[in-house]
C-alpha positions in Angstrom: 23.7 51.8 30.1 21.1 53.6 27.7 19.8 51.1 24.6 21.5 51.6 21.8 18.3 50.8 19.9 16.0 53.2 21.7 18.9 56.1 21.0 19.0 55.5 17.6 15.2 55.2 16.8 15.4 59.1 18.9 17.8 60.2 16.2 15.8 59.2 13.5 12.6 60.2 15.1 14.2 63.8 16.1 16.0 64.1 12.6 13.5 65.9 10.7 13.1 68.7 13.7 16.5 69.8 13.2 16.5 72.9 10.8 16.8 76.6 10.5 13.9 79.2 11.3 13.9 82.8 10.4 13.4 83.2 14.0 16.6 82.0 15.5 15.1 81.1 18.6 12.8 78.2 17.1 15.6 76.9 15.2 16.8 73.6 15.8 20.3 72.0 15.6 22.0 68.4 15.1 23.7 69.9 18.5 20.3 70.4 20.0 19.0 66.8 19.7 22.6 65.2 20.5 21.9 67.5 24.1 18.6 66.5 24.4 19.2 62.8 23.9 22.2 63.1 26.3 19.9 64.5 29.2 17.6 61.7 28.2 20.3 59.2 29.0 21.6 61.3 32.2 18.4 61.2 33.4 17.7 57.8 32.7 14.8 58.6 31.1 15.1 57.6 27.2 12.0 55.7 26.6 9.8 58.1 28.2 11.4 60.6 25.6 10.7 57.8 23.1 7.4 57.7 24.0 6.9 61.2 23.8 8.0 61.7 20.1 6.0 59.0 18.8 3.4 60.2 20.2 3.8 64.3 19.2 5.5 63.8 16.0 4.3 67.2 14.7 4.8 68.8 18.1 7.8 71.8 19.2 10.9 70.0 19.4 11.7 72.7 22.5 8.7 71.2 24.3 10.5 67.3 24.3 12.6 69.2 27.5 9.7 68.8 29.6 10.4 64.7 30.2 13.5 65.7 31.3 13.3 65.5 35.3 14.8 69.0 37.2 17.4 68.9 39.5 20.2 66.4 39.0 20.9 63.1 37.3 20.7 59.9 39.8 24.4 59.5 40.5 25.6 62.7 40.0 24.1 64.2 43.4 27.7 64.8 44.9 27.6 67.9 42.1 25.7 69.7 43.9 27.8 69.2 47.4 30.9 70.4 45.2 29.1 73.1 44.4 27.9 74.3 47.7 31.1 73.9 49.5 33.0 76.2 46.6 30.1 79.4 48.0 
């Protein structure tokens, strides 16, 4: 179960990136951190992404992604033997 306290100081920290860029592509959404901060939990990695914004407050919110791990979230392997059975 992901900290409640660590989620909201996320929010907070992750508030100010969420706003609109000429360039659609850099803009950034209350949808966009709510997805990022759910991955975070998925992944079990929340305080890493924590750590991360405090430490690059000024830095590309598209860049916080990188914490995330690839493949799949720990309990959720089974996903992928759904998916391979359905090819």
């Amino acid at each position: 179960m992901a900290n409640t306290t660590v989620l909201s100081e996320l929010r907070q920290l992750l508030r100010p990136f969420v706003r609109e860029h000429s360039e659609k592509k850099n803009s950034v959404y209350e949808e966009d951190v709510e997805s990022l901060i759910g991955f975070a939990v998925d992944f079990q990695v929340e305080e890493e992404m924590l750590a991360e914004v405090k430490a690059n407050p000024d830095g590309a919110f598209w860049d916080f992604f990188r914490v995330i791990p690839e493949g799949v979230p720990p309990g959720q392997e089974d996903l992928l033997e759904d998916d391979s059975r359905t090819k």
